[in-house]
KOLKE-486434 format. One line per field, with one value per atom (N, C-alpha, C): residue number from 1; atom name; x, y, z. Coordinates in nm, 3 decimals. Layout:
// KOLKE-486434
k c(NUM, ...)
a c(CA, ...)
east c(X, ...)
north c(Y, ...)
up c(Z, ...)
// end
This chain:
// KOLKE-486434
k c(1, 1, 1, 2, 2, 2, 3, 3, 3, 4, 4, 4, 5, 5, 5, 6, 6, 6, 7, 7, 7, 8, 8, 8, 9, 9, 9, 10, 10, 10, 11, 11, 11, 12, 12, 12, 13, 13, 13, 14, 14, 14, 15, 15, 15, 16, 16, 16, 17, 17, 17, 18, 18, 18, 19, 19, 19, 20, 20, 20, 21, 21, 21, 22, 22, 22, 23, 23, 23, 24, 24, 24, 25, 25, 25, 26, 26, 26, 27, 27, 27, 28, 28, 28, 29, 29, 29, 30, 30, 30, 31, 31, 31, 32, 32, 32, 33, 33, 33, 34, 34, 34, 35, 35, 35, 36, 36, 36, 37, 37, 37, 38, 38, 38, 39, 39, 39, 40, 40, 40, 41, 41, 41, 42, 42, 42, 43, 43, 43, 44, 44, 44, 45, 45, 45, 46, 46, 46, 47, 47, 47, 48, 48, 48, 49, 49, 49, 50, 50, 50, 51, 51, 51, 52, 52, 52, 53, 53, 53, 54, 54, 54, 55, 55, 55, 56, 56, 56, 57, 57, 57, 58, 58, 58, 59, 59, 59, 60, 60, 60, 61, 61, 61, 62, 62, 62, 63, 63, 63, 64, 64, 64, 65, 65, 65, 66, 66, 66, 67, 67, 67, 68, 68, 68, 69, 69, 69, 70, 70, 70, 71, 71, 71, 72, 72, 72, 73, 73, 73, 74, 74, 74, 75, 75, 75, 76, 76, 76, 77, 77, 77, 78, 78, 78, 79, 79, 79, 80, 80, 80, 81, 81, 81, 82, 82, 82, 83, 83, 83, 84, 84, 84, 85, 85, 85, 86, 86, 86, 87, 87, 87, 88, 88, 88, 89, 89, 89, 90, 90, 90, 91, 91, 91, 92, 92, 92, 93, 93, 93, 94, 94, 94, 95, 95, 95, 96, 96, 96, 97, 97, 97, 98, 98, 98, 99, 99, 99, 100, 100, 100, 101, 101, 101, 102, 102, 102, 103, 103, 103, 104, 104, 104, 105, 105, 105, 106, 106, 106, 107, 107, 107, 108, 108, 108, 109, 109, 109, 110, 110, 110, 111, 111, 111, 112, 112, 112, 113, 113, 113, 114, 114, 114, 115, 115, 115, 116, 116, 116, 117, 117, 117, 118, 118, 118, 119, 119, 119, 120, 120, 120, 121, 121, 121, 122, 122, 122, 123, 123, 123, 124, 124, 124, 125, 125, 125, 126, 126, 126, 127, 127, 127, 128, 128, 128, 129, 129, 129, 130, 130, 130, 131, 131, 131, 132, 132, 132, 133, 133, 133, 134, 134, 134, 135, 135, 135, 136, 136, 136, 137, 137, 137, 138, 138, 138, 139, 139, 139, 140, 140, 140, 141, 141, 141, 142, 142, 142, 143, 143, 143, 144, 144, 144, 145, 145, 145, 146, 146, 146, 147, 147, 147, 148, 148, 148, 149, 149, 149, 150, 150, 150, 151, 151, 151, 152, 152, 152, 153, 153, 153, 154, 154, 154, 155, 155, 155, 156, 156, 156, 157, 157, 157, 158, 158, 158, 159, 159, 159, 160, 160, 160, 161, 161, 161, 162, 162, 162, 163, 163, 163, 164, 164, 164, 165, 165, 165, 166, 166, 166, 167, 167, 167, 168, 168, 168, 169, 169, 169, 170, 170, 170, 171, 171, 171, 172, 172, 172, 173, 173, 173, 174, 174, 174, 175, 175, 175, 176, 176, 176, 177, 177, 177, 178, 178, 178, 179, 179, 179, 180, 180, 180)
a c(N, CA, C, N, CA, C, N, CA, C, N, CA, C, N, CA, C, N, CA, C, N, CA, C, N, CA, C, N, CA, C, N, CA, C, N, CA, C, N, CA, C, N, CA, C, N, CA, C, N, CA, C, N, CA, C, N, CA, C, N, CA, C, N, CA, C, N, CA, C, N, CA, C, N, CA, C, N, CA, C, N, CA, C, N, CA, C, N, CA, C, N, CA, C, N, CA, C, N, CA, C, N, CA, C, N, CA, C, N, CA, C, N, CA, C, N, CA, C, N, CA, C, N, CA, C, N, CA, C, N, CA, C, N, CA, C, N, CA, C, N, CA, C, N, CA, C, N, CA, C, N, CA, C, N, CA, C, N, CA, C, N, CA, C, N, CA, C, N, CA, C, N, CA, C, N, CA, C, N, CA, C, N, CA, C, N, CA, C, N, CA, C, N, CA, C, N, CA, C, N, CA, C, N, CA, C, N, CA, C, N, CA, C, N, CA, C, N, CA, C, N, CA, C, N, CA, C, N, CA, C, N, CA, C, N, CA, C, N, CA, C, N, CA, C, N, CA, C, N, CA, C, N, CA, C, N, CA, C, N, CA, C, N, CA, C, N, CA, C, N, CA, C, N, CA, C, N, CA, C, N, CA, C, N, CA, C, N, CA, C, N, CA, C, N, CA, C, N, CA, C, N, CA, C, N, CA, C, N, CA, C, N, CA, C, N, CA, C, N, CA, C, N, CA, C, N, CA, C, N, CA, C, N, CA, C, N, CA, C, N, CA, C, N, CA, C, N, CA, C, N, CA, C, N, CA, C, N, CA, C, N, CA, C, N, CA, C, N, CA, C, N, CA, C, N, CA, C, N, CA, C, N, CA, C, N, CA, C, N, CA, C, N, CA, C, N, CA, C, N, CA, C, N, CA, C, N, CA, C, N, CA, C, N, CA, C, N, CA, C, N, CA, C, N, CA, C, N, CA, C, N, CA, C, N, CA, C, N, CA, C, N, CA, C, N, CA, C, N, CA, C, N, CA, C, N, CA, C, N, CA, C, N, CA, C, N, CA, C, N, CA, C, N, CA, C, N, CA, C, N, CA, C, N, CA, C, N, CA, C, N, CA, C, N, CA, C, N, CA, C, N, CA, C, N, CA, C, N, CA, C, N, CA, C, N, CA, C, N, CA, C, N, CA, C, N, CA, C, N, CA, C, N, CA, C, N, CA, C, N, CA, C, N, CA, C, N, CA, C, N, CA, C, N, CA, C, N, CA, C, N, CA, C, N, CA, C, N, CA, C, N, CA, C, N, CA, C, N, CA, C, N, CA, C, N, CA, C, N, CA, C, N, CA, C, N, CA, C, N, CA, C, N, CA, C, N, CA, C, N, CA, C, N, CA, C, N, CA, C, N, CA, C, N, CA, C, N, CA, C)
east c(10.959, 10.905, 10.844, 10.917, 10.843, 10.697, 10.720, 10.623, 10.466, 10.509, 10.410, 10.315, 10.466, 10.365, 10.318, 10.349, 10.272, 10.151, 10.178, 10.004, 9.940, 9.978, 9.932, 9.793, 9.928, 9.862, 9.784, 9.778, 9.664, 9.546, 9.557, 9.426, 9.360, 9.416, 9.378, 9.301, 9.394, 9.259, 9.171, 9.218, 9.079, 8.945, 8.944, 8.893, 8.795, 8.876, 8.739, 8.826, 8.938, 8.998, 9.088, 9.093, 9.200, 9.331, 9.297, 9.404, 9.541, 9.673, 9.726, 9.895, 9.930, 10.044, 10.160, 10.193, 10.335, 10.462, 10.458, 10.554, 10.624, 10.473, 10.554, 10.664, 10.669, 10.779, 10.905, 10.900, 11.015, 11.151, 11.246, 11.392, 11.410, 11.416, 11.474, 11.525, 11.641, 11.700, 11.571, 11.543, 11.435, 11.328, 11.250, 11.168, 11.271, 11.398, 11.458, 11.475, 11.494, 11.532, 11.454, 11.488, 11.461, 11.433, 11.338, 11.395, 11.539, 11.592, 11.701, 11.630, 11.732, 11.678, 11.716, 11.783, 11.814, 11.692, 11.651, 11.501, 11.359, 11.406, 11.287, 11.358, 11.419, 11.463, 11.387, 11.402, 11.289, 11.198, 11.118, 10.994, 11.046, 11.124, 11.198, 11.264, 11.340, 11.443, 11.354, 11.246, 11.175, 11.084, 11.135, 11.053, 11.124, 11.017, 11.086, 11.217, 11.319, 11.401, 11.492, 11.438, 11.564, 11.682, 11.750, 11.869, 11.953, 11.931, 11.970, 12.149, 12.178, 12.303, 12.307, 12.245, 12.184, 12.181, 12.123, 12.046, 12.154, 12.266, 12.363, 12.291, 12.179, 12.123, 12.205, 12.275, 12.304, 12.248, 12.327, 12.268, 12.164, 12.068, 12.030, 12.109, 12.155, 12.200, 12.349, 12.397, 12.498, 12.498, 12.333, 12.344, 12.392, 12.462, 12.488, 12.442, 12.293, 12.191, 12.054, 12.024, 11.928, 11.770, 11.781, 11.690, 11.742, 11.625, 11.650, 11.555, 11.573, 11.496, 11.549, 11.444, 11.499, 11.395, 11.528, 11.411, 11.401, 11.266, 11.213, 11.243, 11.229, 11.264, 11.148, 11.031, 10.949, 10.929, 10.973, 10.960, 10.929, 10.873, 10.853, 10.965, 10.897, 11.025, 11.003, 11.045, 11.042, 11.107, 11.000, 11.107, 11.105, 11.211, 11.240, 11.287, 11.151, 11.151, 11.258, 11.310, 11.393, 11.318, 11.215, 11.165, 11.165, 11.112, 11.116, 11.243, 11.379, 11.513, 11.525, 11.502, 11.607, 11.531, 11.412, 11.358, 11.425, 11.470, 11.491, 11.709, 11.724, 11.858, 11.904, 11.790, 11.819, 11.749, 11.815, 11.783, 11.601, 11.542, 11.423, 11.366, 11.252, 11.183, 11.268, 11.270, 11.347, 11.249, 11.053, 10.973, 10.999, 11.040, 11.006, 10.989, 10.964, 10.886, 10.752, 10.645, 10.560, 10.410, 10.478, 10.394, 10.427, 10.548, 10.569, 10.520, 10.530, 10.486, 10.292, 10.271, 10.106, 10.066, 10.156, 10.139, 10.128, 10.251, 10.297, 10.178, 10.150, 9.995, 9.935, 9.823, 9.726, 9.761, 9.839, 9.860, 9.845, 9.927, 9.907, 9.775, 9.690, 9.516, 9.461, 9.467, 9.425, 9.479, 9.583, 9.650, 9.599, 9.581, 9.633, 9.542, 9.464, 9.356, 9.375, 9.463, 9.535, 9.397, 9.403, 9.267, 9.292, 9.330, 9.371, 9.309, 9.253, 9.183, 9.313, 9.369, 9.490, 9.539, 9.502, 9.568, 9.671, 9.683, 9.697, 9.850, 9.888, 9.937, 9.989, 10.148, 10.239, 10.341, 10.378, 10.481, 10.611, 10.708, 10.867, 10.934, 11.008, 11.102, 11.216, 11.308, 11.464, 11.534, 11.660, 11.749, 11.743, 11.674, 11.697, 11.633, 11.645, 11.565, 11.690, 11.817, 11.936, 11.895, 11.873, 11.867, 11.719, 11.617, 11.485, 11.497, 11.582, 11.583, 11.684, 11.787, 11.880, 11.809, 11.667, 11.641, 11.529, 11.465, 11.330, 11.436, 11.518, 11.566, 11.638, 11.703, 11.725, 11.677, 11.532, 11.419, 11.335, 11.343, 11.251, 11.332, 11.459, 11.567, 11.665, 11.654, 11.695, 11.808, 11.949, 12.010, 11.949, 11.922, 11.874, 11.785, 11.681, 11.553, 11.566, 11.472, 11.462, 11.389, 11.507, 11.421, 11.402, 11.303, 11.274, 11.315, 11.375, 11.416, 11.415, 11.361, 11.371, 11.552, 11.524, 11.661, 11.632, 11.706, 11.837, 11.769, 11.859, 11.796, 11.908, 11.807, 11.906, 12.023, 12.146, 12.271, 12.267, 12.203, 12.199, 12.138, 12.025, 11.927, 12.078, 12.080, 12.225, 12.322, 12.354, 12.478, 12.407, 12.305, 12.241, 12.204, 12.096, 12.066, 12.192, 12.305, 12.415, 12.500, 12.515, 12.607, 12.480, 12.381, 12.265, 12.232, 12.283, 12.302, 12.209, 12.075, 11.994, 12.003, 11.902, 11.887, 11.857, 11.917, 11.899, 11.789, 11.642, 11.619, 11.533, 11.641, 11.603, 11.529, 11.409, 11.272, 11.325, 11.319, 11.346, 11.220, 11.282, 11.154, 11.162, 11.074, 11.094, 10.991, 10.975, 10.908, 10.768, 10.701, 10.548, 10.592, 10.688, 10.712, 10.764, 10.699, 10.767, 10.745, 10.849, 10.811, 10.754, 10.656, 10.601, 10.701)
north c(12.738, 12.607, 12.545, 12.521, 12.474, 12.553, 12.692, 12.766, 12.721, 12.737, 12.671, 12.561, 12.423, 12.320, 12.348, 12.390, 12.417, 12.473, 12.566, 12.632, 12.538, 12.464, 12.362, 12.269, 12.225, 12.102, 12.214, 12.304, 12.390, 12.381, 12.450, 12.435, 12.297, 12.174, 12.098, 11.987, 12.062, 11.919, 12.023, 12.219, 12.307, 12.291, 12.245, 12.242, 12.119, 12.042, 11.901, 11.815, 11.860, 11.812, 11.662, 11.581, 11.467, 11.485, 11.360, 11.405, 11.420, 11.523, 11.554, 11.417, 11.386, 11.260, 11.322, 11.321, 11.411, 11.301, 11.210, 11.162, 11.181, 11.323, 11.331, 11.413, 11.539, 11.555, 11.519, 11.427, 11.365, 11.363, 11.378, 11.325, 11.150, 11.167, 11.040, 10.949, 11.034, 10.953, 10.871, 10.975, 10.949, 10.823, 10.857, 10.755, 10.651, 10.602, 10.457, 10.395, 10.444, 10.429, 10.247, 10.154, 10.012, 10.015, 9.948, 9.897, 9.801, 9.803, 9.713, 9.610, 9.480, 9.363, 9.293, 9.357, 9.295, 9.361, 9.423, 9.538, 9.416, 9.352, 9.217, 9.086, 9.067, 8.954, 8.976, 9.146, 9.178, 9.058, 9.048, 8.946, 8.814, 8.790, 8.625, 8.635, 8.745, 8.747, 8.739, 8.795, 8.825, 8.717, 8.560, 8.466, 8.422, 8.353, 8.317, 8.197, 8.209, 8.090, 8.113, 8.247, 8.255, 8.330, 8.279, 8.316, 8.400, 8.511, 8.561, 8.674, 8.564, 8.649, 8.736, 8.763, 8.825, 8.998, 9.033, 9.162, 9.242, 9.185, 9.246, 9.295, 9.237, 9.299, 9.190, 9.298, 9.239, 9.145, 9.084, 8.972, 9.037, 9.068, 9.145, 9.095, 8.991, 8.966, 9.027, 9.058, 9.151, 9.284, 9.363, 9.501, 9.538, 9.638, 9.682, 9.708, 9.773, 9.788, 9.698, 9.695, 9.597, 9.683, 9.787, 9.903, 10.047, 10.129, 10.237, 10.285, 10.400, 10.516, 10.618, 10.769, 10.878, 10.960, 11.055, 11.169, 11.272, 11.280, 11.419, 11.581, 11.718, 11.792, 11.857, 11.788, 11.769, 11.709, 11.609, 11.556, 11.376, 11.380, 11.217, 11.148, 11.050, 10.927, 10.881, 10.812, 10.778, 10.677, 10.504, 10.384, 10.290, 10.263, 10.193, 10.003, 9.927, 9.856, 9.690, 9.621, 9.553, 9.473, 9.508, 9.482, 9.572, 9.718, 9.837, 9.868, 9.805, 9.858, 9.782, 9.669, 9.547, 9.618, 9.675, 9.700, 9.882, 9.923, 10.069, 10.053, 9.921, 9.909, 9.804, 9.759, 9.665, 9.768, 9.746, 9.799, 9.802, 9.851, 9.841, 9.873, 9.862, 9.897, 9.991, 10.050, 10.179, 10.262, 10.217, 10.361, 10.405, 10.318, 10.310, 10.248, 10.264, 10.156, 10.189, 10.049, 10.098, 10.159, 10.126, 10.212, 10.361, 10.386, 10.546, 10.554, 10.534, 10.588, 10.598, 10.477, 10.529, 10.624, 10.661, 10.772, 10.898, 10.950, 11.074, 11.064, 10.916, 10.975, 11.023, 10.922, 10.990, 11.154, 11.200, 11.297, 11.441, 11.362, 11.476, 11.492, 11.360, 11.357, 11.486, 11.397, 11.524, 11.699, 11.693, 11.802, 11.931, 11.846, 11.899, 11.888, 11.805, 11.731, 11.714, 11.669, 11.707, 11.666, 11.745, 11.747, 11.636, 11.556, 11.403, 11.317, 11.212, 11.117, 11.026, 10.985, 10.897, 10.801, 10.753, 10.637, 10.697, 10.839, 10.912, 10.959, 11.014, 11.063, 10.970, 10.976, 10.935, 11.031, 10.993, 11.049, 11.015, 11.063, 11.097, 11.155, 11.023, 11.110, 11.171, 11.205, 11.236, 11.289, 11.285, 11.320, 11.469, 11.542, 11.707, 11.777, 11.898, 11.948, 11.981, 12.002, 11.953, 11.855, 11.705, 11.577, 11.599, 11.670, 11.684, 11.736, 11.900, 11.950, 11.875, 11.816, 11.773, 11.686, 11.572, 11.475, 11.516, 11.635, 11.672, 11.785, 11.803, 11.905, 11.785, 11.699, 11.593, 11.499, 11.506, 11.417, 11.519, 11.650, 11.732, 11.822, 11.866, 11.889, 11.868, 11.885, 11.883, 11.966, 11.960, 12.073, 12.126, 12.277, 12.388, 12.379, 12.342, 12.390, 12.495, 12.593, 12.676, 12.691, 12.709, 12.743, 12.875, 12.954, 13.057, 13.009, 13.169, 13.089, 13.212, 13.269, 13.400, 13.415, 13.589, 13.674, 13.753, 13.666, 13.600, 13.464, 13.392, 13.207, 13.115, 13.091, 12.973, 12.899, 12.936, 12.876, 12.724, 12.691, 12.512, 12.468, 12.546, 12.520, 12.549, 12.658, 12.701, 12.607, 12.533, 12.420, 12.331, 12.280, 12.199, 12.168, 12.327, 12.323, 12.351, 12.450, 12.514, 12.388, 12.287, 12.170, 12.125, 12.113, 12.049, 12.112, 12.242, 12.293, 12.350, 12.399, 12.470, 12.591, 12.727, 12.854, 12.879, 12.932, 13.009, 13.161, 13.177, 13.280, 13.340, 13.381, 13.469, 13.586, 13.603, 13.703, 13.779, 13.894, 13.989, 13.941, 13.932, 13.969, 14.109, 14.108, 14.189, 14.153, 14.208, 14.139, 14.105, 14.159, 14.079, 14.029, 13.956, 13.813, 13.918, 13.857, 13.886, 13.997, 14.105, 14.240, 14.234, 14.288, 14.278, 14.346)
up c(5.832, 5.801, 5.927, 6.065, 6.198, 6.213, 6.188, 6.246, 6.146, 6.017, 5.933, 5.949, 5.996, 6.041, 6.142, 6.248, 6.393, 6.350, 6.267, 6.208, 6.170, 6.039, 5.976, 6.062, 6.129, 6.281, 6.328, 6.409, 6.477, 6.419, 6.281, 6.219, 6.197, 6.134, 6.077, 6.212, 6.351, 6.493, 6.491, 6.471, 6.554, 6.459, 6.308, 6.202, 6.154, 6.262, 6.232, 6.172, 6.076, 5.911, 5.970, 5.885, 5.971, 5.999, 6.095, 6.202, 6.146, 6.198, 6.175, 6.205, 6.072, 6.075, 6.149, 6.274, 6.370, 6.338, 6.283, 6.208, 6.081, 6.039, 5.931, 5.922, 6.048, 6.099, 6.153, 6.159, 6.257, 6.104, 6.173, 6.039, 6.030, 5.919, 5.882, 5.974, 5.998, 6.156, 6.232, 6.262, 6.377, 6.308, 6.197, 6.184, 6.149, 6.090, 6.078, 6.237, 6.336, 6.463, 6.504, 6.579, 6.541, 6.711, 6.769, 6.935, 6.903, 7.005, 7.047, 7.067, 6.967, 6.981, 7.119, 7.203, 7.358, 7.393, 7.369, 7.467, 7.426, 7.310, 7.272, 7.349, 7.399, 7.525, 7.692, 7.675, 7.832, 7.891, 7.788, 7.848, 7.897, 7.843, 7.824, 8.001, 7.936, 8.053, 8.201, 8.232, 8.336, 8.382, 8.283, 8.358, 8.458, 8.576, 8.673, 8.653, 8.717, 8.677, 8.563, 8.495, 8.349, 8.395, 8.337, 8.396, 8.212, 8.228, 8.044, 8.042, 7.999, 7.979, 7.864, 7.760, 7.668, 7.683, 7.783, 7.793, 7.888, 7.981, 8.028, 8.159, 8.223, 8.325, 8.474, 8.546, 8.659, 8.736, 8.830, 8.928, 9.030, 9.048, 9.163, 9.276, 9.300, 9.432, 9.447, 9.343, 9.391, 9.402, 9.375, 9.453, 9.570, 9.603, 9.682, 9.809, 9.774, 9.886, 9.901, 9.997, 10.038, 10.047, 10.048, 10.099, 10.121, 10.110, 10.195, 10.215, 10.338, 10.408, 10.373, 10.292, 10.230, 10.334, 10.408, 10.517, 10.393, 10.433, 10.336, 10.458, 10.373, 10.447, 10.571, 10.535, 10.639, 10.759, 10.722, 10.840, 10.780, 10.680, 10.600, 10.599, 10.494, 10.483, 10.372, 10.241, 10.140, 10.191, 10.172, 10.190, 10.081, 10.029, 9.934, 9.992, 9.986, 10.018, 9.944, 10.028, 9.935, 9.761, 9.765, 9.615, 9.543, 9.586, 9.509, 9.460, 9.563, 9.552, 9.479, 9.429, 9.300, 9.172, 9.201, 9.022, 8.996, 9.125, 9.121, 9.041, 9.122, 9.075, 8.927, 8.880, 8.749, 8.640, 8.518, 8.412, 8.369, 8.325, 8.336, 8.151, 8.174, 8.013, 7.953, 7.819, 7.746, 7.807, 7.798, 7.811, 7.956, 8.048, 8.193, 8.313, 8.400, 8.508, 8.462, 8.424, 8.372, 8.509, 8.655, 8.745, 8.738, 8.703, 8.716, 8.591, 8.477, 8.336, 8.346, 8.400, 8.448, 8.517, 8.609, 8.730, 8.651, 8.579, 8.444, 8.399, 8.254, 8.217, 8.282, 8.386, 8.505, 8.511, 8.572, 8.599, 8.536, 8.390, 8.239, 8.208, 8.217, 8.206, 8.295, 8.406, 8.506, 8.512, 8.453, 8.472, 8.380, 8.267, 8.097, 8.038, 8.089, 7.976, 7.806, 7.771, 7.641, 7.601, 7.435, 7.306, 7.252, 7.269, 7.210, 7.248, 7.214, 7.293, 7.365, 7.476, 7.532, 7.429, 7.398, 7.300, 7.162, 7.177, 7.078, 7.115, 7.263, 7.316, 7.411, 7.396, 7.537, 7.587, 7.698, 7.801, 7.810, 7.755, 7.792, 7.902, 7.963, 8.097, 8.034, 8.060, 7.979, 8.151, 8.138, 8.240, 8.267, 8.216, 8.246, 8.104, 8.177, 8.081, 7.919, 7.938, 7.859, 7.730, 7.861, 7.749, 7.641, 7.688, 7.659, 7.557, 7.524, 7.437, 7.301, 7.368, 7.246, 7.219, 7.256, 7.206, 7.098, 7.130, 7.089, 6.921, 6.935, 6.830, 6.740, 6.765, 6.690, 6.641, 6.677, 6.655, 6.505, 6.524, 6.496, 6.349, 6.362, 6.295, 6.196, 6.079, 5.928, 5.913, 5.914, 5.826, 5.736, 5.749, 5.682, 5.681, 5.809, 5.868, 5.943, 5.975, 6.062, 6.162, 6.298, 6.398, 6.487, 6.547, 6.609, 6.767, 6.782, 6.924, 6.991, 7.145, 7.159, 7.173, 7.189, 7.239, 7.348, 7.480, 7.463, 7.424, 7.393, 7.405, 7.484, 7.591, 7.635, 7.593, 7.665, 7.559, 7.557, 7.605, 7.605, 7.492, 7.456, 7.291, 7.201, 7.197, 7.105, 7.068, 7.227, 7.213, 7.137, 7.127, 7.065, 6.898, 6.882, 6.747, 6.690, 6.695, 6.569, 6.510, 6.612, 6.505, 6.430, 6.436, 6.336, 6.225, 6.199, 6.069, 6.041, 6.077, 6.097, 6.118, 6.027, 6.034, 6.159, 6.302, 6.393, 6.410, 6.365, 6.387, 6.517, 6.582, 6.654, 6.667, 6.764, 6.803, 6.926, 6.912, 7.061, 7.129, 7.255, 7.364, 7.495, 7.554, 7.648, 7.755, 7.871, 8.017, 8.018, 7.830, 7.822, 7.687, 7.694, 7.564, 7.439, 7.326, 7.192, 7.154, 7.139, 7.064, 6.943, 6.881, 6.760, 6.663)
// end
């Protein structure tokens, strides 16, 4: 069934045909999912002078650190100036800091040039490549969907997809990819 839609979507941007709905994939779960109504206080909270007990975001003045200097193994310095440090140490957007989330796009543009026109396409950080996969298989994942996965497959996918109740099918590979 994944492999289908992946075809599906392939053909239907290489084809001219309209554009392909990637929501219509997603589970249930996933499309009911709501922002946090503390994540709609952000703006409020960030006027000068508000003081929001609401959103659970610390005092900046009781961080710990004031700054820092990070030696790189070159010979640099990464300095985290006492402004960079209060937004690096207070809770920030769900998508991001929105200078680093511009930086990622930029970058994916230049990089990737995705077939999408930008407005089409955004960028996800996640904690590791771990959180990436459990977020993207639980986003993507139906009990008694099936997914292809090579052999061996990473036991971390494994830990992931088998409680989700999903057909496991596994493809041999060997040192030029998938055996036919």
């Amino acid at each position: 069934e994944l492999a289908a839609c992946a075809s599906s979507a392939q053909r239907a941007s290489s084809s001219g045909a309209s554009p392909v709905r990637y929501d219509d994939f997603l589970t249930e779960t996933s499309k009911a999912r709501q922002p946090s109504p503390i994540r709609a206080l952000m703006p409020i909270a960030a006027m000068p002078g508000m003081i929001s007990l609401g959103a659970g975001n610390p005092n900046p003045d009781a961080f710990p650190f004031e700054s820092a200097v990070l030696a790189l193994k070159g010979g640099g310095t990464v300095t985290l100036d006492p402004a960079l440090m209060r937004v690096a140490m207070q809770y920030g957007p769900t998508s991001g800091i929105p200078e680093m989330m511009a930086w990622a796009r930029d970058l994916q543009q230049r990089e990737h040039a995705p077939p999408r026109p930008s407005d089409e396409w955004d960028i996800a950080f996640t904690t590791g490549s771990q959180d990436a996969i459990s977020k993207t298989c639980e986003m993507l994942l139906t009990r008694g969907d099936s997914i292809l996965v090579e052999e061996p497959c990473y036991p971390g996918t494994l830990a992931v997809v088998k409680p989700l109740g999903v057909n496991i099918v596994g493809l041999r590979t060997d040192a030029q990819g998938l055996i036919p």
